[in-house]
MDTraj code that builds the backbone (N, CA, C; nanometers):
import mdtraj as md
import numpy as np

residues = "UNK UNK UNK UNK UNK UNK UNK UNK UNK UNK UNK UNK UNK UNK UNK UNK UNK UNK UNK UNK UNK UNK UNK UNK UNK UNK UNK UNK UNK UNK UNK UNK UNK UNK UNK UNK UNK UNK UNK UNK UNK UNK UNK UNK UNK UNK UNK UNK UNK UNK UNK UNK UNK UNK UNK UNK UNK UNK UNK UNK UNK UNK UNK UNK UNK UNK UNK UNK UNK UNK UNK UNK UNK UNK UNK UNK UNK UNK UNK".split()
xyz = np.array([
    [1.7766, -9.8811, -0.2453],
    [1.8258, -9.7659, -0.3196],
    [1.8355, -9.8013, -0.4673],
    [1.8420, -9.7342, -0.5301],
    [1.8260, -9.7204, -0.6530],
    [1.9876, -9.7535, -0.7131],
    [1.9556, -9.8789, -0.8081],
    [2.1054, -9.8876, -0.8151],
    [2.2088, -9.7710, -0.9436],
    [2.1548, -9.7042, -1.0313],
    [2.2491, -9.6225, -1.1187],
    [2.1856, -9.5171, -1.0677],
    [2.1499, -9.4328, -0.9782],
    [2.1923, -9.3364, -0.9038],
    [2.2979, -9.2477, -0.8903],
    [2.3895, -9.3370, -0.8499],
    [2.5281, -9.3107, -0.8327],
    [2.5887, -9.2740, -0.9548],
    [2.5733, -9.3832, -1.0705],
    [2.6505, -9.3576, -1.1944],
    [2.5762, -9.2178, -1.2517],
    [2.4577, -9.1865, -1.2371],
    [2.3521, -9.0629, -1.3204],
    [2.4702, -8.9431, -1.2058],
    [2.4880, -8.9729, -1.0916],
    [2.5166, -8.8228, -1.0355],
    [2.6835, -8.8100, -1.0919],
    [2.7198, -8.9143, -1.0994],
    [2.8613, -8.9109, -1.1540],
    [2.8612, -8.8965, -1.2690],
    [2.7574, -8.8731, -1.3786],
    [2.7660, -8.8403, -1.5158],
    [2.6956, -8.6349, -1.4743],
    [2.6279, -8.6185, -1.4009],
    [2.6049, -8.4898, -1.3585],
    [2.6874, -8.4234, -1.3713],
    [2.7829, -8.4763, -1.2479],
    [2.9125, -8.3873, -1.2063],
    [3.0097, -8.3803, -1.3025],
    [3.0977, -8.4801, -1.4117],
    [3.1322, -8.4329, -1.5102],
    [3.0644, -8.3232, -1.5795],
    [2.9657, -8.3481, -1.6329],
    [2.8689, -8.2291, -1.7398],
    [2.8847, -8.1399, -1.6745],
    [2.8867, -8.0351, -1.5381],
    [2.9477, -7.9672, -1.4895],
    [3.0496, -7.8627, -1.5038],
    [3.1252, -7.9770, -1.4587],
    [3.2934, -7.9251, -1.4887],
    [3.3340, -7.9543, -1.6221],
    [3.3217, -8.0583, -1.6728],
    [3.3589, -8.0531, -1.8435],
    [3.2807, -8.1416, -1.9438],
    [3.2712, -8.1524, -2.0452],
    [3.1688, -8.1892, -2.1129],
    [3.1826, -8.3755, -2.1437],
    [3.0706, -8.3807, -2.1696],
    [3.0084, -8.5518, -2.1833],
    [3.0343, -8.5793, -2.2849],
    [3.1472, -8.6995, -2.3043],
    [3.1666, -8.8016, -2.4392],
    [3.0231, -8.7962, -2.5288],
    [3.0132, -8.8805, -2.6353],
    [2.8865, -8.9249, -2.7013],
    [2.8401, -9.0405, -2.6198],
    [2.9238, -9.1099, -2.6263],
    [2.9046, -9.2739, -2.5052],
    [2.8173, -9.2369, -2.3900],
    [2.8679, -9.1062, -2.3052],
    [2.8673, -9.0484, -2.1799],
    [2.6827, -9.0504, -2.2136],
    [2.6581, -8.9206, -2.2729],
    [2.5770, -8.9249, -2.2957],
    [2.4290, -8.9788, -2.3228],
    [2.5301, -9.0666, -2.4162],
    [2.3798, -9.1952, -2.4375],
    [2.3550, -9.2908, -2.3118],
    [2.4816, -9.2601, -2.2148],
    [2.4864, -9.3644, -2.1244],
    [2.3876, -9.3243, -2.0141],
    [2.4006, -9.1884, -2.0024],
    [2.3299, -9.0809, -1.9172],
    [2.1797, -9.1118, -1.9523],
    [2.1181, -9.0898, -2.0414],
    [2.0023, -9.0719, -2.1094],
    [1.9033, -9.2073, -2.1033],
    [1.9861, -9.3239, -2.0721],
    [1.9888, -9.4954, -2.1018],
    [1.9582, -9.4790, -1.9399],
    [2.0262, -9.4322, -1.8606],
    [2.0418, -9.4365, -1.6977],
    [1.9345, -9.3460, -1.6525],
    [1.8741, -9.2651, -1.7068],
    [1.7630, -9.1672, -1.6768],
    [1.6406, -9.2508, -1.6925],
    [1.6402, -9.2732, -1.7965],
    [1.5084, -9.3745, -1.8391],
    [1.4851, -9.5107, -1.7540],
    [1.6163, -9.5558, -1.6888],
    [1.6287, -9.6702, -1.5879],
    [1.5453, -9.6246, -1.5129],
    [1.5983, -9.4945, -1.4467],
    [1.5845, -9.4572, -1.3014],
    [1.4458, -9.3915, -1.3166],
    [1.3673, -9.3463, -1.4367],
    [1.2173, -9.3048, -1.4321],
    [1.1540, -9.4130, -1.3996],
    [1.1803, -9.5447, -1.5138],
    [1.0935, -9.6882, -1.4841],
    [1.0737, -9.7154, -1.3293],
    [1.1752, -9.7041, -1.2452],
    [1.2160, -9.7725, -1.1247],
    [1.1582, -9.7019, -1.0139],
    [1.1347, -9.5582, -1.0558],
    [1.0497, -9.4421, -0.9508],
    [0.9393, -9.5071, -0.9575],
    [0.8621, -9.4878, -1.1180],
    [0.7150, -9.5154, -1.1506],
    [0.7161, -9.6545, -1.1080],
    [0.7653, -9.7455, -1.0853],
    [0.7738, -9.8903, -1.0396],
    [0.7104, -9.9157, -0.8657],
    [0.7693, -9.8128, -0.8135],
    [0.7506, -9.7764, -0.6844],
    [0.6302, -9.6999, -0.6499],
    [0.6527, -9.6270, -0.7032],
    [0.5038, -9.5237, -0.7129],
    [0.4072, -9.5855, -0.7477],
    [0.3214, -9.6813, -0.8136],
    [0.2672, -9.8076, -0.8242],
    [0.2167, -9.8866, -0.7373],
    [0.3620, -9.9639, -0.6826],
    [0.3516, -10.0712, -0.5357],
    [0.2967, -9.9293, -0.4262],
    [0.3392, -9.8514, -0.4071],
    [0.2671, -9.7125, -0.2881],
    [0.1515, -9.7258, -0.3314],
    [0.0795, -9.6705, -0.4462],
    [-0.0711, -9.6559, -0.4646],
    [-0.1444, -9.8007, -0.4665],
    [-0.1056, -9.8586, -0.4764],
    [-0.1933, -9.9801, -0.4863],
    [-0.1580, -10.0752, -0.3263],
    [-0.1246, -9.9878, -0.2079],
    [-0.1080, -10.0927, -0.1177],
    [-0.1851, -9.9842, -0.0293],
    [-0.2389, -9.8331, -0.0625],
    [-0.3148, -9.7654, -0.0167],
    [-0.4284, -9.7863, 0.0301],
    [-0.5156, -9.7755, 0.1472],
    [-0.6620, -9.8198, 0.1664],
    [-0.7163, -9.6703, 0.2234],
    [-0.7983, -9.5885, 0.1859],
    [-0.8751, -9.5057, 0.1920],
    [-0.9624, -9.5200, 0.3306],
    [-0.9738, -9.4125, 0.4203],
    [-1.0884, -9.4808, 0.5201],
    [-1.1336, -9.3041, 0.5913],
    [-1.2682, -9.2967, 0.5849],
    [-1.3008, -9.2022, 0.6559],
    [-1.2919, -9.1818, 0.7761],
    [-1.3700, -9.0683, 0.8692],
    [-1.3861, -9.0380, 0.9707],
    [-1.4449, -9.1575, 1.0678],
    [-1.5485, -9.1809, 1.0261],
    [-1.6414, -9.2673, 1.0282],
    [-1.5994, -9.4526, 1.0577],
    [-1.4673, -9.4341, 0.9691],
    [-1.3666, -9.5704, 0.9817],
    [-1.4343, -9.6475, 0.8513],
    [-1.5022, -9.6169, 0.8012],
    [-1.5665, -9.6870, 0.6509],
    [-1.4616, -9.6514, 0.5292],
    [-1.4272, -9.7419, 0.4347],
    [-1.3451, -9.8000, 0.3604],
    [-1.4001, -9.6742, 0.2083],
    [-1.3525, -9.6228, 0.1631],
    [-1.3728, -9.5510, 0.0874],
    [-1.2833, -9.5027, -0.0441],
    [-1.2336, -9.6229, -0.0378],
    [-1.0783, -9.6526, -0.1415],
    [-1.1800, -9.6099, -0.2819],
    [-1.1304, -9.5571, -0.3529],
    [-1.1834, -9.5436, -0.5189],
    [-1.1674, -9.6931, -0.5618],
    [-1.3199, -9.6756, -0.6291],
    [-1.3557, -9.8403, -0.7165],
    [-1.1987, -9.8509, -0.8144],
    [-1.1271, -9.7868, -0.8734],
    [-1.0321, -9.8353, -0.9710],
    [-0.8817, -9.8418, -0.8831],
    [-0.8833, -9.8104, -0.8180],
    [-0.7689, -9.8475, -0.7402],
    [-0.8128, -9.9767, -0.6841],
    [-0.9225, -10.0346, -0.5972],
    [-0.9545, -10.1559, -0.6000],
    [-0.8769, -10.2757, -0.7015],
    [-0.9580, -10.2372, -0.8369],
    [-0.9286, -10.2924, -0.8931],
    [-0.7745, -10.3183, -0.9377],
    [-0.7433, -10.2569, -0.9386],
    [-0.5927, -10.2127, -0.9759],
    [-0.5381, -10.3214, -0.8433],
    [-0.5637, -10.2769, -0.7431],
    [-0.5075, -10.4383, -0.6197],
    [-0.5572, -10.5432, -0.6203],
    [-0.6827, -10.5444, -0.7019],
    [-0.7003, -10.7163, -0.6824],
    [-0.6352, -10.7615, -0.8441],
    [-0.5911, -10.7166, -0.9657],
    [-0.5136, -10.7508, -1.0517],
    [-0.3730, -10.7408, -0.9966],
    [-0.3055, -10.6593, -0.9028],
    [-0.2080, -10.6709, -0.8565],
    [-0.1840, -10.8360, -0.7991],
    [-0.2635, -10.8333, -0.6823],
    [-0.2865, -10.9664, -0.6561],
    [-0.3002, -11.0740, -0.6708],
    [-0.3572, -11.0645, -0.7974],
    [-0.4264, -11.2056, -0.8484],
    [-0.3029, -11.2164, -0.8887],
    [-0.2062, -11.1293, -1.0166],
    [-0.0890, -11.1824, -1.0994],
    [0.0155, -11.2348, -1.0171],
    [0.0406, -11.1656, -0.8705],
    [0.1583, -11.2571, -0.7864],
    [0.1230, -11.3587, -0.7414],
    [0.0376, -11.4121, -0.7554],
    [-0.0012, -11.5980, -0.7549],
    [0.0614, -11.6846, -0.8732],
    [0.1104, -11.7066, -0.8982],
    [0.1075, -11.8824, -1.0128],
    [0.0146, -11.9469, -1.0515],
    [-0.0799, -11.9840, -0.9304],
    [-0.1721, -12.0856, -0.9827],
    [-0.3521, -12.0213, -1.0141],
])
top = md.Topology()
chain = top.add_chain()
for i, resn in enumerate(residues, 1):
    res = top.add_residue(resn, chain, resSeq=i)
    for name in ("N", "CA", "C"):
        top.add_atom(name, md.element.get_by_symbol(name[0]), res)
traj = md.Trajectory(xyz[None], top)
């Protein structure tokens, strides 16, 4: 789970019922931008662990997504 989640819905629910400090705010806005990185972070590891395959059972993944997993790959090595 997503860890400031919690704090973004608890800055929601104030704004709501009564209005957001300046702090609040920037804190909100700081916690949004967390929680976009951390989607698109995910959304990423999903597309690139995808393998394409027809009817047929033949491999039909798009050439740049390929690529995109074997640079995935190669960088979680060290050596």
């Amino acid at each position: 789970m997503i860890s400031s989640l919690k704090r973004i819905n608890e800055l929601a629910a104030k704004a709501r019922n009564e209005s957001l400090t300046v702090e609040e705010t920037k804190e909100r806005a700081h916690l949004r931008q967390e929680y976009l990185r951390e989607i698109r972070g995910q959304l990423l590891t999903t597309m690139t662990s995808l393998t394409l395959v027809n009817e047929s059972g033949e491999d039909i993944t798009p050439t740049k997504l390929v690529v995109e997993k074997t640079k995935k790959y190669r960088n979680a090595f060290p050596f």
